[in-house]
Every structure is written in C-alpha cells, then in structure tokens.
N, C-alpha and C positions, 0 to 999 in steps of 0.2 A: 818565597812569594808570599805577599799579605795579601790575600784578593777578601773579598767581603763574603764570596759564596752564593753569588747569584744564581739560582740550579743552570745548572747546562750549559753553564759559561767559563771558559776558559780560556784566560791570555796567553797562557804558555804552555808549553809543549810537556806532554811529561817522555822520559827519554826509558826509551826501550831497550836498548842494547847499547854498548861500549866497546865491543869487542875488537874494532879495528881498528892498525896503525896507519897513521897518518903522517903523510912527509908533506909538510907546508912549503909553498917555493914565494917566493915574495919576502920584504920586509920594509914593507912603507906604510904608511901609517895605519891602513884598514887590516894588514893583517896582526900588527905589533900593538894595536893597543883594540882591536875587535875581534878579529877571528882566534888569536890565541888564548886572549884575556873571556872570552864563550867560551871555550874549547877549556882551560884551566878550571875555570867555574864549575861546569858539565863532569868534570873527571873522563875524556875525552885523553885518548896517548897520541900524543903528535911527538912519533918518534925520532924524525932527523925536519932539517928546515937547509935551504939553498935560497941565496940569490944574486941576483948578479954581482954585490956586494959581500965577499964574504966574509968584513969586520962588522958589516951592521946584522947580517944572519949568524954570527958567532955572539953578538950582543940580545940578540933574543934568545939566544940557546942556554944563557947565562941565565936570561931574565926570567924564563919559564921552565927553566929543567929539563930542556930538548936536550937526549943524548949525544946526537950526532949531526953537525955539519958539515955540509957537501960543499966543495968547491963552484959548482956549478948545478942550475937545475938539472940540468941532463944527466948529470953524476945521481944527481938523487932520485931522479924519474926511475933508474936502472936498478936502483936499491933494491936488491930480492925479500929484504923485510917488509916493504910496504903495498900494502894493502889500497892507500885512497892519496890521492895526489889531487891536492885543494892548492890551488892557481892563481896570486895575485897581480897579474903580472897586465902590462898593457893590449890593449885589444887588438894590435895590429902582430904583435908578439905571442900574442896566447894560441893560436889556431898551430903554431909547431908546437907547441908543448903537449895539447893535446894528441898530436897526432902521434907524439914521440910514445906519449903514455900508450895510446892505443894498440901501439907494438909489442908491448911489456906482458910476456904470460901472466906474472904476478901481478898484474896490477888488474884491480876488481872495480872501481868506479874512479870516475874524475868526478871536482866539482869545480865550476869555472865560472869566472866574474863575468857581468853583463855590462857592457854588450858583448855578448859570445864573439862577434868580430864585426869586423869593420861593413859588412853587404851583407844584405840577404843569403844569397849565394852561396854565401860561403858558411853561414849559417845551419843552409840547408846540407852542404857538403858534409860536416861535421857530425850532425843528428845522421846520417845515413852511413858514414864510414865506423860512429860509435856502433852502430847496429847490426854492420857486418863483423864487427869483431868479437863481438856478443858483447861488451864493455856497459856499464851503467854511467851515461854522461849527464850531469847535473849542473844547472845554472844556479846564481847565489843571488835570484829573487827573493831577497830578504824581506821586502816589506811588507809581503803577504804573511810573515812570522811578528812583526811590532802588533801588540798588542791588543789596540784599539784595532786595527783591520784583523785581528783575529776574533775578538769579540763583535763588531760590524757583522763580519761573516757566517757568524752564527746564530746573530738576530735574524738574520734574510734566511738564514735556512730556515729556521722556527717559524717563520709567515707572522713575526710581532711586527715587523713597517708594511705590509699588505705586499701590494704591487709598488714595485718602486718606481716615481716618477723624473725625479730630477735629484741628479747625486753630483756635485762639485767638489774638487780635490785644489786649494788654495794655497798655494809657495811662494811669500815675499821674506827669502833670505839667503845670505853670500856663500856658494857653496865654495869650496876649497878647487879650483882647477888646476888636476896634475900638470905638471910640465909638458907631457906627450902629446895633452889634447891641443897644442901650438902647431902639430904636425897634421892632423888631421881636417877635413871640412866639416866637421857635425861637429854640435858642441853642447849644448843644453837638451834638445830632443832625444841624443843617442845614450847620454847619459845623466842627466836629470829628470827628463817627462818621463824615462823607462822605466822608474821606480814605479808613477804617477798610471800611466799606461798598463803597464803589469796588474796592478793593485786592480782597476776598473774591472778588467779581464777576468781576474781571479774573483769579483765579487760578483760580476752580472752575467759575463759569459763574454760570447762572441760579438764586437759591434759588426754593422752593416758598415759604415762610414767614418770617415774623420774629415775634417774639416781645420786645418793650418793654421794661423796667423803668427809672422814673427816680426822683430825689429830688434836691431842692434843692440846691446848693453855697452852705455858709458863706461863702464868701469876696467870691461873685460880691453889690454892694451892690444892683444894678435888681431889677427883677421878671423873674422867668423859670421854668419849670417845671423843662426838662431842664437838668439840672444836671451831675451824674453820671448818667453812662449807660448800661447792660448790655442789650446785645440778640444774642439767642440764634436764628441761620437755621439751618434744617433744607434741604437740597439732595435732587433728586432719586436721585441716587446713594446716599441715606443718611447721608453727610457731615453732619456738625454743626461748626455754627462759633457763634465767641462773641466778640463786640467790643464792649473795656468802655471807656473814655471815664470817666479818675479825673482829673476837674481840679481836684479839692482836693488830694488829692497828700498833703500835709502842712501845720502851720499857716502854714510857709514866713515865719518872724520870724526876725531878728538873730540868735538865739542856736538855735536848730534848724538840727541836720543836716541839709537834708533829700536823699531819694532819687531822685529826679526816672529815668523812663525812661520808654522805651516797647521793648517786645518783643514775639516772638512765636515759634510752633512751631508743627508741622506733625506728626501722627503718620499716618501709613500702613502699610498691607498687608508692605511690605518696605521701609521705612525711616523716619530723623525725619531733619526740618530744623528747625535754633531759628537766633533771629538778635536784633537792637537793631535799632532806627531810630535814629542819630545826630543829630537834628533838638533833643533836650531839650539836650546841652550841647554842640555845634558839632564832633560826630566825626566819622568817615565810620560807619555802618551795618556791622552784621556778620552772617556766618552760618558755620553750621558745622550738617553733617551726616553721618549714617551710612547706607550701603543694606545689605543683603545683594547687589544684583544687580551694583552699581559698584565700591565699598567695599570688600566682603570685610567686612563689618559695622565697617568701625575711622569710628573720626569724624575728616574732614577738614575743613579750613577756610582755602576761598579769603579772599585778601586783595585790599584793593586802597586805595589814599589819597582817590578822589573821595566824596563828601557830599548827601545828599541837598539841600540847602541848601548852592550854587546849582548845583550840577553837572546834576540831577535835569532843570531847566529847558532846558537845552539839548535835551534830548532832548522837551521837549513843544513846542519850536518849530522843530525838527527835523522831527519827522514831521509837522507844517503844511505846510512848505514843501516838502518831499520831495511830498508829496500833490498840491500847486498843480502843482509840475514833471513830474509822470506822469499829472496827470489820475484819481488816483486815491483814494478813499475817507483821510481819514485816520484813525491809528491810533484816537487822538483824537476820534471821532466826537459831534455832536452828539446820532444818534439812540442812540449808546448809552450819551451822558451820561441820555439822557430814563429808562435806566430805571433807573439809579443812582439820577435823582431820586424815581422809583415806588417803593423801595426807604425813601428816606427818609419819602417819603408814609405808605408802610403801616405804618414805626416810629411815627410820629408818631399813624395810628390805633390802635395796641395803645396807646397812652400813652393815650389819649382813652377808649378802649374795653375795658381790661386785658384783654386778648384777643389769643389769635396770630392774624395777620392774613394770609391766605393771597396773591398775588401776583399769583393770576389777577384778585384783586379790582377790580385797577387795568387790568386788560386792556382794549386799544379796540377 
C-alpha cells in the first residue's frame, strides 16, 4: 500500500489472523481472477476449490497452488479439512449450499455472494437457520472494503463533513451480466444498486424510505424491467441520498467514445467529500475532500495504489476470519446483510407500486 498518511485514515484493512483453511466453490470470473487473486496477495490457504466444472476448478488449482479438487461442491462442503466455505455460485443455487455447509460439524463460517438469494424470505430463513447452528454466515459486501468508501467512512465518523446533507452514488457503465440473471425477474436492483444500497447503509445508517424509478436498458437482449435504475432514500436525520444505476452508459460500438465511471460526493454541515470507484477501468478508487473543522476549507486528497478489484476482498475474508478467531460478531454480518436485502425489497415494491415505500413496511 502507498497511502500518503493522512492521520486516522485508512484504505485497507490490515489483516489479523490467517489461520484458516478455505475451500472455494465457484470458478467464473469473480472468484478466478478476485477472490483468489485477494486471497493469494493476503497469504490466505484456500486449501481445495470445486465447481460445477471440474476442468475449469482443476485450472485454478493449477493457477494458484490449490492442493486439492473436488469433483463437486458438496464433495468439498464435506471436506473435514475445511474450516470456511466461500461461495460463488448463483443466487438461486447458493441458499443449498449454504444449508449443506450448515450441516458440516467442521465447518466454522460461510461466506456467500449477494444477493444471498433470490426473496426476502429466504434471506431471513438463512440468517436464522445459520444461528441455530451456531454457524458464522457472512455476505461479500465488498464495497464497504474499496477504499474511498473506507476512507468516506471514516471522515463521517471523525465529524470532518458535519452533518451530512445530500450524499449521491453515480453508475454510467456496462456491467458484465451472468448468463443465470436471463432466468430470473430482478436484474440491476438485485444485483447492481445492492452494492450502491449496501454502501449508503454502511455509511448513514438506517433509511426510513426508498423511492424507485426504472426503465428498460436497450442494450440488455432478455426480458427484464429494472434496467436503468434511480432510487431516491430519505434518512431519519433528514439526509437524502440518490443511487442511480446507468448501465447503458453509452451505445458502447467500435467507433464511440465512450465515458464509463462511477462516482460519488458527500455534502455536509462543514464539509464535502467526492471520490470514483476504480472498478469501471481497473484503477485504484479516489477521494478528495474539504472540511472547515480538519482542512481549513482547502481540499486534500489521500492516495493510495490498492483497487477495489481484488484488494477490497481481502478485507471481506478478513473480517470472517478475524470473527471465527475472537468468537465475535462479524463485520460482515448475515443479519445486516437481511436488511440490505429489505432495502432492495422495498425498491422493488416502489417499482410495482410507483410509490415511496416506507422500511418499517418490511419490519418483523
């Protein structure tokens, strides 16, 4: 890490513990060239790897010095070596593998991609069946570990932007859609504004409200509603946020420029923070700020060389294992992935409903 040393500020995670093995199950692109490629960096033992594939999970095992592959993820769930079963596998698909882990004396925590599954419901089923098993179930809310929303998060703790007023989160670029999401009815909300969604959460707290608007995307050929995305949360404090979700971007053909980003800013009581996610073309993330209280109103701007993509991931199998080793809560928690997913829930009923949709709606 090159950071400059801004006191009390920190992009990345420093890593506590290593102690445990890990059986990866997936091998398409987020775990083959992010989560292993964090995991290799970190000095992290991802001791065997499965997946439904097992010439392309025998080709990672090559690529990163995995001892052993499983024919099947259930073969590797079963593995009495492993310790933490990290899950890349589709959202409709993921909720048994979970469950299967759940059963496994040996096995000490999951960590499982978002959306945890496809409903609420099922959401909630999951976070309460990890808990009767005494199991540590953890969602891969990575964007609250990219750098700039770690450094954000730590201006707002310090009280350098006051009281925050209006905070926007800005996405005009083509994200990759798996194959599977052709099977499902959600499509950008469930899985692009959830990064967007999460991050707000993670910074301000609880919204009261969300507030919908969608329309189709030319570009996307399946059937789908949420296309392009804008939804507008109103926060107890007064705070208004806005997370737009532009995956057309541009026509994005041969002969087009096109602008690909994603950004964002923060206005408060006594200062702003703006910054990028480096995620659209392979940068590290930026920010730069002004306070009156820190500053002297001039705008500085820490640096630093890590990236959201793969750097970000270390730090969400970080605080897994940190958790397993103290016996404590992780950062990462399933129960607060469940109301990130209530969050998406109640987008998805303004979309149904063209109506702001309040949060206590989803309350149990």
């Amino acid at each position: 890490m090159d950071f400059n040393g801004e006191i009390g500020l920190e992009p990345d995670v420093t890593i506590r513990t290593r102690e445990f093995r890990i059986g990866a199950i997936g091998a398409g692109m987020i775990m083959a060239d992010v989560h292993l490629e964090a995991y290799r960096q970190a000095g992290f033992t991802v001791a065997a790897i499965a997946s439904r594939t097992t010439s392309k999970a025998a080709a990672l095992a090559e690529r990163y010095g995995i001892p052993v592959v499983h024919d099947t993820p259930t073969e590797l769930i079963e593995d009495p070596s492993i310790d933490i079963i990290d899950i890349a596998y589709p959202p409709d698909q993921q909720p048994a593998l979970i469950r299967h882990a759940l059963a496994q004396p040996h096995v000490k925590g999951i960590l499982a991609q978002k959306p945890l599954a496809l409903t609420l419901d099922e959401a909630r089923a999951l976070r309460d069946e990890a808990a009767a098993a005494g199991k540590v179930l953890s969602v891969n809310q990575n964007m609250r570990y990219d750098q700039s929303i770690r450094v954000l998060s730590q201006l707002l703790d310090q009280g350098a932007l006051g009281t925050p007023v209006i905070a926007t989160i800005e996405m005009r670029a083509v994200p990759h859609w798996q194959t599977f999401l052709e099977e499902y009815d959600r499509l950008t909300l469930a899985n692009m504004s959830v990064h967007h969604l999460d991050a707000l959460r993670f910074l301000f707290g609880e919204p009261e409200q969300i507030y919908t608007a969608v329309r189709t995307d030319p570009r996307t050929a399946f059937e789908h509603t949420d296309g392009v995305v804008a939804s507008t949360l109103t926060f107890p404090s007064g705070l208004l946020a806005i997370s737009l979700e532009d995956v057309w971007g541009s026509p994005r053909d041969d002969t087009f420029e096109s602008d690909f980003f994603i950004k964002w800013r923060v206005e408060g009581t006594e200062g702003v923070a703006k910054g990028t996610i480096g995620w659209p073309d392979g940068s590290p993330s930026t920010l730069t700020y002004a306070s009156n209280l820190t500053t002297g109103g001039k705008w500085e701007t820490p640096t630093w060389t890590t990236e959201w993509f793969p750097h970000a991931f270390i730090g969400v199998m970080e605080q897994l294992q940190y958790a397993l080793a103290t016996g404590t809560a992780p950062a990462l928690s399933v129960a607060d992935n469940v109301q990130t997913m209530a969050l998406v829930e109640a987008g998805y009923r303004s979309i149904a409903e063209n109506r702001p949709v309040r949060l206590d709606e989803f309350a149990e």
